[in-house]
C-alpha positions as CSV (number, residue, x, y, z in Angstrom):
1,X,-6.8,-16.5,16.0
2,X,-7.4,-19.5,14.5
3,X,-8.0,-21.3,10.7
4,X,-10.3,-24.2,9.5
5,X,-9.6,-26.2,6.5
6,X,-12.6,-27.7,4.8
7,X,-12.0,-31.4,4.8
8,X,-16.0,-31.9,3.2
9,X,-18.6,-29.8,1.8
10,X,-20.5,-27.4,4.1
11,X,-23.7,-26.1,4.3
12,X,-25.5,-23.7,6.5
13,X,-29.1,-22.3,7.2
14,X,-29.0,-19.1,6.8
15,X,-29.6,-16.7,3.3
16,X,-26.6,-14.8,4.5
17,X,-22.9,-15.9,2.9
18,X,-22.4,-19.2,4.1
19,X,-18.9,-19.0,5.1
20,X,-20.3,-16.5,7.8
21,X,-20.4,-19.4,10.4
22,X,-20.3,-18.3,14.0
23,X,-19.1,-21.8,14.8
24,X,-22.1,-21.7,17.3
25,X,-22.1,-25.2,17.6
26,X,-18.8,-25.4,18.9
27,X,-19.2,-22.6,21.2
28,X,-22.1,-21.6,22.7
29,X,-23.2,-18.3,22.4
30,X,-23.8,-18.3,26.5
31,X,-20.6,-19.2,27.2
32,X,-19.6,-16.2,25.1
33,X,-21.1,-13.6,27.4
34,X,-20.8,-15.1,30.2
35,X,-16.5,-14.9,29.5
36,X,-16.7,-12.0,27.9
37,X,-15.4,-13.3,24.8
38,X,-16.3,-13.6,21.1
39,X,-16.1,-15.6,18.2
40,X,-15.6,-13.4,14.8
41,X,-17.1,-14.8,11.8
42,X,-14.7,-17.3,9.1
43,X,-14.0,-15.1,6.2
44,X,-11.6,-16.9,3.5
45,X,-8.0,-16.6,3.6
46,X,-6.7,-14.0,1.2
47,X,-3.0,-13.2,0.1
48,X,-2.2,-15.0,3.5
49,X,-4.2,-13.5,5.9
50,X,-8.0,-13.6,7.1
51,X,-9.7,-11.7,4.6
52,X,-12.1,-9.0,4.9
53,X,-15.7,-7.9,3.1
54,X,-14.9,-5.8,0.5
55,X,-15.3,-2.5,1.0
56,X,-18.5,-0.9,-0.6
57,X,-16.9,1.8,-1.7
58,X,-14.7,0.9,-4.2
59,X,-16.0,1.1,-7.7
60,X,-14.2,-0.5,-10.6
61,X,-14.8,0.7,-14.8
62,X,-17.4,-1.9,-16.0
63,X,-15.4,-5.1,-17.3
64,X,-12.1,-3.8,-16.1
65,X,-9.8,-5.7,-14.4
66,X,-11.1,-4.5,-10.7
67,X,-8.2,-4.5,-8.0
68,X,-6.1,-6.0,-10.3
69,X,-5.8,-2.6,-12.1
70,X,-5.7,-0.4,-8.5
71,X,-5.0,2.9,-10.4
72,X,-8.9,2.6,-11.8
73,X,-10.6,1.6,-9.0
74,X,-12.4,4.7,-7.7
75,X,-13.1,5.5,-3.8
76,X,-16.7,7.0,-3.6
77,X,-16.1,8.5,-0.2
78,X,-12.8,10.2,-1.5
79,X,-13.6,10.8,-5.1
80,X,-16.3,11.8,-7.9
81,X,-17.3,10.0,-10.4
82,X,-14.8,10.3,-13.6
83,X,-15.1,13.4,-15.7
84,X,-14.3,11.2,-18.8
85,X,-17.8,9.3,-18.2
86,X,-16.8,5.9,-17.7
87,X,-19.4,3.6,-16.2
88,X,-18.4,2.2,-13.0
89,X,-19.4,-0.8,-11.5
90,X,-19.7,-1.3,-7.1
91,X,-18.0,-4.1,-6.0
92,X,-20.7,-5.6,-3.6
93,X,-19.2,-9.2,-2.8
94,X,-16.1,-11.2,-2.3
95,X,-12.9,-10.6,0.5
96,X,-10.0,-8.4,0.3
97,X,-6.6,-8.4,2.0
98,X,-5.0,-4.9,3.7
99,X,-2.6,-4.9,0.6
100,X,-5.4,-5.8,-1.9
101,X,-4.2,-7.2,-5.1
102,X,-7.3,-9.3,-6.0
103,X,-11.2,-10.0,-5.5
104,X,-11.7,-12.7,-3.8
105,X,-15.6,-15.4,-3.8
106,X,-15.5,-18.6,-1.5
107,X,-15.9,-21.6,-3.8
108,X,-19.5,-22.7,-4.3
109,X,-20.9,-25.9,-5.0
110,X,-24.6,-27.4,-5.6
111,X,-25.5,-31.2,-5.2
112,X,-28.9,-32.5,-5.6
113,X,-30.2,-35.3,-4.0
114,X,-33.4,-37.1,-3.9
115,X,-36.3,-37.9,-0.9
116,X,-37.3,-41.6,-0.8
117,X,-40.4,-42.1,0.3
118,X,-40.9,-45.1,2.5
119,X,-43.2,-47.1,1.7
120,X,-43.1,-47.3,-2.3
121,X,-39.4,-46.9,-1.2
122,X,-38.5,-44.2,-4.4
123,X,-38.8,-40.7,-4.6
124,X,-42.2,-39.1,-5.0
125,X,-43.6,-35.6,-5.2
126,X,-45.7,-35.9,-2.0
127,X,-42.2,-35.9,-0.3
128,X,-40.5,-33.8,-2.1
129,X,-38.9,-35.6,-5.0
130,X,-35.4,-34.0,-4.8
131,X,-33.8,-31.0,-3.1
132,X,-30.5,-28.9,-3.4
133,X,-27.8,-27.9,-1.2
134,X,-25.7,-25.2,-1.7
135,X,-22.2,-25.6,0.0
136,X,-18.9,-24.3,0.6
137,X,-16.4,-26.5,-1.9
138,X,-13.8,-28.6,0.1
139,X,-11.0,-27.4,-2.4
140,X,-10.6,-24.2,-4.5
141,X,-8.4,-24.9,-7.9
142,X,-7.2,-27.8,-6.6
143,X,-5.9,-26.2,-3.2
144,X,-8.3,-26.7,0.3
145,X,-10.2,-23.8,1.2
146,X,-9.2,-21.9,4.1
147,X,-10.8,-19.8,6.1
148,X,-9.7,-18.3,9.1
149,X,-11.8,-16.7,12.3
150,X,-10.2,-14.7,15.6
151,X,-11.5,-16.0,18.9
152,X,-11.0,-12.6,21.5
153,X,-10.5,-13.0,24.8
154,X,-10.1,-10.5,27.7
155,X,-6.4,-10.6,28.6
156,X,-7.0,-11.2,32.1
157,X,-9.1,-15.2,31.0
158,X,-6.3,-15.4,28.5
159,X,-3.4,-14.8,31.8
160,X,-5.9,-17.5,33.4
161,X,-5.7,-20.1,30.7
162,X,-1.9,-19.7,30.2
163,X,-1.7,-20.2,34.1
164,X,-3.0,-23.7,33.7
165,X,-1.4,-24.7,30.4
166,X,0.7,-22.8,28.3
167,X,-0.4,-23.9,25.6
168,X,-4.4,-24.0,26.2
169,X,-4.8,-22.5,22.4
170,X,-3.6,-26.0,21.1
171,X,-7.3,-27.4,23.0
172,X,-9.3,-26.3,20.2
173,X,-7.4,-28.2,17.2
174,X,-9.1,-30.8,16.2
175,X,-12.3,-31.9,13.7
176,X,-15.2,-31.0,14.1
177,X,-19.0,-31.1,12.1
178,X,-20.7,-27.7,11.5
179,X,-23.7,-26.5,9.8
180,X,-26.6,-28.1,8.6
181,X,-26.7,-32.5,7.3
182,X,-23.7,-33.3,9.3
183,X,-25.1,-37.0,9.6
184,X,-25.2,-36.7,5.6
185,X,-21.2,-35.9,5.7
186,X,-21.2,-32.8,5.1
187,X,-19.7,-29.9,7.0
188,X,-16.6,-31.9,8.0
189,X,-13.9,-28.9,9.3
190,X,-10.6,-29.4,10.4
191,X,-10.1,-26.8,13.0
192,X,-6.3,-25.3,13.4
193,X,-5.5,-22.8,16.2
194,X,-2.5,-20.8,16.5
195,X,-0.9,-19.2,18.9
196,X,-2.5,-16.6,20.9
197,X,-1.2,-12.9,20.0
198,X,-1.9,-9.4,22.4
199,X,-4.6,-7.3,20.1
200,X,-2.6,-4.3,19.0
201,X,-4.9,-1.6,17.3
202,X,-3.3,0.5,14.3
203,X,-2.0,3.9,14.7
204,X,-4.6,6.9,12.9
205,X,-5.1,10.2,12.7
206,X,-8.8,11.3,13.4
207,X,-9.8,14.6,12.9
208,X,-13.1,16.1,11.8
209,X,-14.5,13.0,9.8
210,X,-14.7,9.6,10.8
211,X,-14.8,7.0,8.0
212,X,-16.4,3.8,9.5
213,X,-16.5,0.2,7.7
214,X,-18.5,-2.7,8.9
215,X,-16.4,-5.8,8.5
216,X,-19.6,-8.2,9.7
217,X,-22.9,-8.3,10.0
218,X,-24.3,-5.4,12.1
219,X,-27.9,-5.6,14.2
220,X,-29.1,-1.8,15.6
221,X,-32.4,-1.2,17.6
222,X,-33.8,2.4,17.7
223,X,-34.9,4.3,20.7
224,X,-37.9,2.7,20.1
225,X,-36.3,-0.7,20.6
226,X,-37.1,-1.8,17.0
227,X,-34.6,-3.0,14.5
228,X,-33.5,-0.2,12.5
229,X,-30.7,-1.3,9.6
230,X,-29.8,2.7,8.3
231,X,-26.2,4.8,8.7
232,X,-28.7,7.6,11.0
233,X,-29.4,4.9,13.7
234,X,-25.5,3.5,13.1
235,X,-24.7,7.0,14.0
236,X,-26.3,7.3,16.9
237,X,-25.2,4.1,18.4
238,X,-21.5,5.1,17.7
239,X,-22.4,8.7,19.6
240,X,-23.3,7.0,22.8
241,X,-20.3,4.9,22.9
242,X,-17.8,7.6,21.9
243,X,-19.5,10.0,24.1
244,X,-19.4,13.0,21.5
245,X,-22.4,14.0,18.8
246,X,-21.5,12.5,14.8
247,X,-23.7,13.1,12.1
248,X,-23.5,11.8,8.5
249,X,-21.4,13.8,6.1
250,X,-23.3,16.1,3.4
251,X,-20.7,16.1,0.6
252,X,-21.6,18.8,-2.3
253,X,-18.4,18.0,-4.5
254,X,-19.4,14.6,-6.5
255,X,-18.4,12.3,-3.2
256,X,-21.1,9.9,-1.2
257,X,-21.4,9.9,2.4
258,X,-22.9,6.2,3.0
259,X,-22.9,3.2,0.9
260,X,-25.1,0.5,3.1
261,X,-26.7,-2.5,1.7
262,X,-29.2,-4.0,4.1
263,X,-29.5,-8.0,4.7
264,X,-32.2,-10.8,6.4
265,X,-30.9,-12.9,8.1
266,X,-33.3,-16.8,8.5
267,X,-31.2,-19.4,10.8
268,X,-32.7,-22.3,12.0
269,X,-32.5,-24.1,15.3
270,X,-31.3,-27.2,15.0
271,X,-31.7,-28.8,18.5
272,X,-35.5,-27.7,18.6
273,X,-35.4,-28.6,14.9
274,X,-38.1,-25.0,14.0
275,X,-36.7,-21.6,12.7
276,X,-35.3,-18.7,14.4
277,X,-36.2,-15.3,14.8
278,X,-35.5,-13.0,11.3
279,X,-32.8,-10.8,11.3
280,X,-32.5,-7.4,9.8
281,X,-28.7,-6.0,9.4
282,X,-26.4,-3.7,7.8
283,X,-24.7,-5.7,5.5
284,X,-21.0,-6.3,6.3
285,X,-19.2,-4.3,3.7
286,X,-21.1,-1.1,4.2
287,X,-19.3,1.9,4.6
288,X,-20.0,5.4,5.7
289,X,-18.6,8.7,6.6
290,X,-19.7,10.6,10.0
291,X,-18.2,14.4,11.1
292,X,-17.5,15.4,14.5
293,X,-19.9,17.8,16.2
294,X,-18.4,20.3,18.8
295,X,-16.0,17.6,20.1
296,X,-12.8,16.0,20.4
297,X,-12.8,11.8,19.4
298,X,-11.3,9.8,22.0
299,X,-9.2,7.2,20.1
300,X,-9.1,4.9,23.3
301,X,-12.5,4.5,22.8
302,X,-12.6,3.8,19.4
303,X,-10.3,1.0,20.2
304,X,-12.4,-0.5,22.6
305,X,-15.6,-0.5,20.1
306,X,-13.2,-1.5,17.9
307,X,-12.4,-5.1,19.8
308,X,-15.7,-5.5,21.3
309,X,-17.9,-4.8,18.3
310,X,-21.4,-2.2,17.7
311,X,-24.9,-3.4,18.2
312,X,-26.4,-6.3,19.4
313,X,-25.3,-10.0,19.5
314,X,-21.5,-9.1,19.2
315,X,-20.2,-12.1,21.2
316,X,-21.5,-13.7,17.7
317,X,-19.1,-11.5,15.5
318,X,-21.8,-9.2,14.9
319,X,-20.8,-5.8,14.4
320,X,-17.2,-5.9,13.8
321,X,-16.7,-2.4,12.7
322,X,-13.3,-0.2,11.4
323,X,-12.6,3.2,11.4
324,X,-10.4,5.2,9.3
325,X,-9.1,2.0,7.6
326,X,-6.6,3.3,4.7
327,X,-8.8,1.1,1.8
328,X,-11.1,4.4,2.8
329,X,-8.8,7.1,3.6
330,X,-6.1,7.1,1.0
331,X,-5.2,5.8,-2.5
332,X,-5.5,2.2,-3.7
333,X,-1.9,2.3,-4.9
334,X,0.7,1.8,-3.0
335,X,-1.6,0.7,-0.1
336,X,0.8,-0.7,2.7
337,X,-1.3,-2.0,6.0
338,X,-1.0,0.0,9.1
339,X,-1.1,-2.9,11.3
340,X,1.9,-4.7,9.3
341,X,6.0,-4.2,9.7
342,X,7.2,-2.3,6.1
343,X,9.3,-5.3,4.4
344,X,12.8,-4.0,4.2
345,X,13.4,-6.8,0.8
346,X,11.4,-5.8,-2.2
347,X,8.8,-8.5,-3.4
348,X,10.4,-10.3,-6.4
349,X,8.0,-12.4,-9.1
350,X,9.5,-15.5,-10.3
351,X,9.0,-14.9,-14.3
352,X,9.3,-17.8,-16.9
353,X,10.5,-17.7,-20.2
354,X,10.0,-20.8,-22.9
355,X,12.6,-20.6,-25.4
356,X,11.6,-21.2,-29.5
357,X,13.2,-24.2,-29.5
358,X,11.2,-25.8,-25.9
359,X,8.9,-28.1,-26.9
360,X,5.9,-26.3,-25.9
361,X,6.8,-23.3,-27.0
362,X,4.1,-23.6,-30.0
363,X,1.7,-24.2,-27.3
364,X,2.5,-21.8,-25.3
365,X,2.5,-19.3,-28.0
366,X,-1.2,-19.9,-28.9
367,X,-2.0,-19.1,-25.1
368,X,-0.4,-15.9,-25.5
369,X,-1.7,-15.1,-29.0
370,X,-5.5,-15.5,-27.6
371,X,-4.6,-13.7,-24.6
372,X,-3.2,-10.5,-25.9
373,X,-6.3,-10.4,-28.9
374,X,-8.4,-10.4,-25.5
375,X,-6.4,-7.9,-24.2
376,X,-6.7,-5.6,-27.6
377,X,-10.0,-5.9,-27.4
378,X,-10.2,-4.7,-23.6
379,X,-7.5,-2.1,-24.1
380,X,-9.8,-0.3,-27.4
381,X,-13.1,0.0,-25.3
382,X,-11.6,1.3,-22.9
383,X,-10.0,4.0,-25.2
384,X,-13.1,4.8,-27.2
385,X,-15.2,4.9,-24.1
386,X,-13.5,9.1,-23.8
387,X,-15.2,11.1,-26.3
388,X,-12.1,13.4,-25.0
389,X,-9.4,10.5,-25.9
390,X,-10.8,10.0,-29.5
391,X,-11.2,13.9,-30.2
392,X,-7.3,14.7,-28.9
393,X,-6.3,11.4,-30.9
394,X,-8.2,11.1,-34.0
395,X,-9.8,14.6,-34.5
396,X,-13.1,12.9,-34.5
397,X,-16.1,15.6,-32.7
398,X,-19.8,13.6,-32.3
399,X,-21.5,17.3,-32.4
400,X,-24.3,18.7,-34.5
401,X,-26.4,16.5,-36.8
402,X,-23.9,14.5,-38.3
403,X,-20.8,15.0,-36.4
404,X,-17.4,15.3,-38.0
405,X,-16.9,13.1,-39.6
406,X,-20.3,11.8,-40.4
407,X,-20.9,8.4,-39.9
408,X,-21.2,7.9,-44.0
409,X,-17.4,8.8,-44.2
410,X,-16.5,6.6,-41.2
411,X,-18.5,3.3,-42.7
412,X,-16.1,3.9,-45.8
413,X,-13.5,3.6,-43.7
414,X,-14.4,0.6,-42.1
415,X,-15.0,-1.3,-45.1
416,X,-11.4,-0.5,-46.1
417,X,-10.2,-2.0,-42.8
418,X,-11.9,-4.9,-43.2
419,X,-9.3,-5.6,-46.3
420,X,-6.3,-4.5,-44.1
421,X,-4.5,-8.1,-42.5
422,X,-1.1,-7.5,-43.0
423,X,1.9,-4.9,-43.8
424,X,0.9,-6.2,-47.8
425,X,-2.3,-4.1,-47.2
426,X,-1.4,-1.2,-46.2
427,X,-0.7,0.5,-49.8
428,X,-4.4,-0.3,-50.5
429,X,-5.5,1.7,-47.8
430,X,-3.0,4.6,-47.6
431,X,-4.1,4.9,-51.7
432,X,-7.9,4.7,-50.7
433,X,-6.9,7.7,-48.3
434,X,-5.3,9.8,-51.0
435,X,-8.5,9.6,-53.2
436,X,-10.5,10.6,-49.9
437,X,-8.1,13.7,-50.1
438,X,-8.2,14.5,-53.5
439,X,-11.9,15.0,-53.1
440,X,-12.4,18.1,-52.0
441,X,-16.2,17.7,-51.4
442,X,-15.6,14.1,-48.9
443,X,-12.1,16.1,-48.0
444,X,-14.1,19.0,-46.0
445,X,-16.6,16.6,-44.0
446,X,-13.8,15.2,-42.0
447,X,-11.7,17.6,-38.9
448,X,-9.1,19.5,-39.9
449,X,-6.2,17.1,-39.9
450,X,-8.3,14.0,-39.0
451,X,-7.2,12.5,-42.2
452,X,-3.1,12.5,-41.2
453,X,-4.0,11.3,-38.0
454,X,-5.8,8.3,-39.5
455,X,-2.9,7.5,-41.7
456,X,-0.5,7.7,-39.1
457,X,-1.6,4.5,-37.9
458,X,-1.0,2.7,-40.5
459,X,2.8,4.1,-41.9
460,X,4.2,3.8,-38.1
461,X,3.6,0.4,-36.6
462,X,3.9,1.9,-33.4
463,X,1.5,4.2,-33.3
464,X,-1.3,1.4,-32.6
465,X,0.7,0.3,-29.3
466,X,1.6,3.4,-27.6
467,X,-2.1,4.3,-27.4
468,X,-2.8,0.6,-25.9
469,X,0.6,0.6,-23.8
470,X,0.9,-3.6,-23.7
471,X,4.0,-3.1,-21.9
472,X,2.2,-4.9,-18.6
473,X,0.1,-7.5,-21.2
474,X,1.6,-11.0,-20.1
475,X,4.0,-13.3,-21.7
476,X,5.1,-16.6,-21.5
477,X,7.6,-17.0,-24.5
478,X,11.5,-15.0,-25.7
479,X,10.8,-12.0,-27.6
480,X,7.0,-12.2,-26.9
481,X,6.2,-8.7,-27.1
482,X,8.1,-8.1,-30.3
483,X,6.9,-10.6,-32.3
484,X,3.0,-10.6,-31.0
485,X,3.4,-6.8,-32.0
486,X,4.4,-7.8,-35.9
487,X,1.8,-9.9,-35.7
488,X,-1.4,-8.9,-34.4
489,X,-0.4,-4.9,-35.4
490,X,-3.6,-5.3,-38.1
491,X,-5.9,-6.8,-35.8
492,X,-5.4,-4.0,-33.4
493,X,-5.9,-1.4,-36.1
494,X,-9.2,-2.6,-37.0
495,X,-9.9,-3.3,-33.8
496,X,-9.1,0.4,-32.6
497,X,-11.3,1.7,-35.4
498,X,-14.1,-0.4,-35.1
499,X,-14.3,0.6,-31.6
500,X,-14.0,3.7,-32.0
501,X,-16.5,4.4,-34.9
502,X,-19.1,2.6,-32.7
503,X,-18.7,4.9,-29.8
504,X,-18.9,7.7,-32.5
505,X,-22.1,6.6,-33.7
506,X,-23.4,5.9,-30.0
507,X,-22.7,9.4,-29.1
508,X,-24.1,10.9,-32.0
509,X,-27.5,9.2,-31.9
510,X,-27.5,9.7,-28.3
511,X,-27.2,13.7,-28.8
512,X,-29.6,13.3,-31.4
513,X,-32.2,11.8,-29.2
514,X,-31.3,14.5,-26.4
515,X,-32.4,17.5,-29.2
516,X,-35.7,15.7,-30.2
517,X,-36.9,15.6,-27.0
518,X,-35.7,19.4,-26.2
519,X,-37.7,20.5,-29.2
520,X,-41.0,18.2,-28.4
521,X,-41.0,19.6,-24.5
């Protein structure tokens, strides 16, 4: 419950993300315990509601489109790495929704300013000269930046508060200063509260394996009494509380068991104006996988640790933990949130369409234009990327000590794409690819076939585009995809070939290397 609109740039002492305020200042953390309350940390507002640390356990293709493209995003505690060998990339920072459709990173920015040293009244190097702040931005693309936080009460205070004033929550509006150089104007914070709603946990199944995901900061202390940041000691904490024996998961099929990132945490003390005492967490975003010894989980209990949070210090929104969320326990695609009423109306897009004769339709063109060659460019890495894609398409096989076909064929065929920029050019090369035929001696170097497959890309203009499917590719103009098809068809020839002659060569060299060293162990 509750939302805060940044009204001024915000800073905060601590090396942590500094949108993680616990809004200590406005409620202390003794009041807190002593109410058996607590204060959840202000994540950014995503897609409408308060967003949540990405899970580390979704991996995206390297320069792919990340959750924009859901269908490549990978699960690491559900899935193995690709067969095809494409290099993924772990998303390790920003704020998701339930129905994740985007990546989303709070709005940073950095002012300088100087230290004026009294007496010569200008700054000076034995004072410091100048010093940054990094802060949260006030607005984000024009728009304020939002984040929201849930203050928890037990229901019984709640009953108590509502007893006095129905509307108690509306107490806690108002503006407020947080963070570090308030006199300086900064950290000026709008706070909004909303009504207050009955916690309702979402329904799961839990069975032999409990997937757990740490939504804040966690702190854990060993037997020993020592801070101890690792998915074992995380473990052991959640056995006590659920009262049966877990143990981490020892996956032998490609999958991980625990992704955990840890994190130090310095805060300062403002009143007594000297630092605090280090901190040593789990990162909020880690995620893990536990199985159930010998006993039965008892899901009332994972609902209570659930609202009142793992570890130490959770009146401060530490340890804020999930289990069996469904970003970790089933597809990407199609994700609907458990917590959330099914919408009965499908979700419509509002699309716009400049005609040819609008006056920005030239404009407009030119956006799209630069766009799609972007998109071509993404689209034919991709592609080339699967050794598997470019044998079943092309014929092409990066094998022995020249691979078929050798890279002193393929650099003749480059060199004829360079000429190729238009329909005009296409006799050239389709002539150029007769002559490679005719020669029986440069004929057998290439696969069976590979020639045909070559020149089918250039006698059907549609051959290019149903291996780089720009069906989804947007569009701002009538007849768009038509005519940006006529037009960039040669630029995404060459660029298909180029990119895949590269990968070619990479492959080959890197086989090559692979056979030295055999033969010199």
């Amino acid at each position: 419950m509750g939302r805060t609109h940044r009204t001024a740039d915000t800073t905060f002492d601590r090396t942590e993300d500094s949108h993680n305020s616990r809004f200590r200042e406005t409620f202390p953390p003794r009041v807190w315990n002593r109410l058996g309350t607590c204060v959840l940390p202000a994540y950014p507002e995503v897609d409408g509601e308060r967003g949540q640390p990405v899970p580390m356990a979704l991996f995206a293709p390297k320069g792919g489109k990340g959750l924009e493209d859901p269908a490549h995003v990978v699960n690491r505690l559900r899935q193995a790495e690709p067969a095809d060998g494409t290099q993924l990339k772990q998303m390790r920072e920003g704020y998701v929704s339930t129905r994740p459709t985007k990546l989303y990173k709070t709005p940073i920015t950095v002012r300088t300013h100087n230290t004026v040293e009294d007496q010569p009244q200008r700054p000076t190097s034995d004072v410091g000269g100048v010093y940054t702040y990094e802060a949260i931005a006030p607005t984000d693309k024009g728009k304020p930046v939002v984040l929201r936080s849930e203050l928890r009460l037990r229901k019984s205070l709640a009953d108590r508060f509502a007893q006095a004033d129905a509307n108690w929550w509306n107490k806690l509006t108002g503006e407020v200063a947080l963070g570090r150089s308030k006199k300086d104007d900064y950290g000026s914070v709008l706070l909004h509260a909303e009504p207050a709603v009955e916690w309702k946990p979402p329904t799961r199944n839990v069975d032999k394996e409990l997937f757990v995901w740490l939504v804040s900061d966690t702190l854990l202390r060993n037997s020993r009494l020592r801070p101890e940041p690792t998915a074992a000691c995380l473990g052991e904490e959640l056995s006590q509380r659920l009262g049966v024996t877990l143990k981490l998961r020892e996956s032998t099929d490609g999958q991980l068991d625990e992704l955990v990132r840890i994190r130090r945490l310095d805060t300062w003390h403002v009143g007594w104006g000297l630092p605090r005492p280090s901190l040593i967490a789990l990162q909020a975003g880690s995620c893990m996988v536990f199985q159930v010894v010998e006993a039965t989980l008892d899901l009332a209990k994972l609902v209570q640790v659930e609202a009142s949070g793992i570890g130490e210090r959770t009146a401060e929104g530490y340890g804020q933990v999930r289990f069996h969320h469904p970003l970790l326990t089933e597809p990407l695609v199609g994700q609907v949130d458990p917590g959330r009423p099914a919408s009965s109306e499908p979700e419509t897009t509002a699309t716009m369409t400049i005609a040819s004769s609008d006056l920005a339709f030239a404009f407009a063109r030119l956006i799209e234009r630069e766009c799609w060659k972007q998109e071509i460019r993404r689209a034919c890495l991709a592609f080339a990327n699967s050794a598997q894609s470019r044998q079943n398409t092309l014929g092409w096989v990066a094998r022995g000590e020249q691979g078929q076909p050798p890279m002193s064929q393929l650099g003749g065929l480059r060199g004829q794409l360079t000429r190729l920029r238009g329909a005009d050019d296409v006799t050239a090369m389709l002539a150029w690819l007769a002559h490679l035929e005719a020669n029986t001696r440069r004929r057998d170097r290439w696969p069976n076939g590979s020639i045909g497959l070559v020149r089918q890309f250039l006698t059907d203009t549609q051959r290019i585009w149903n291996e780089l499917n720009p069906s989804s590719w947007p569009t701002l103009t009538a007849n768009a995809q038509s005519e940006l098809k006529r037009e960039l068809w040669a630029l995404a020839v060459r660029t298909f070939f180029d990119a895949c002659i590269r990968a070619h060569k990479r492959e080959l060299e890197a086989g090559q290397q692979l056979e030295e060293a055999t033969r010199g162990a």
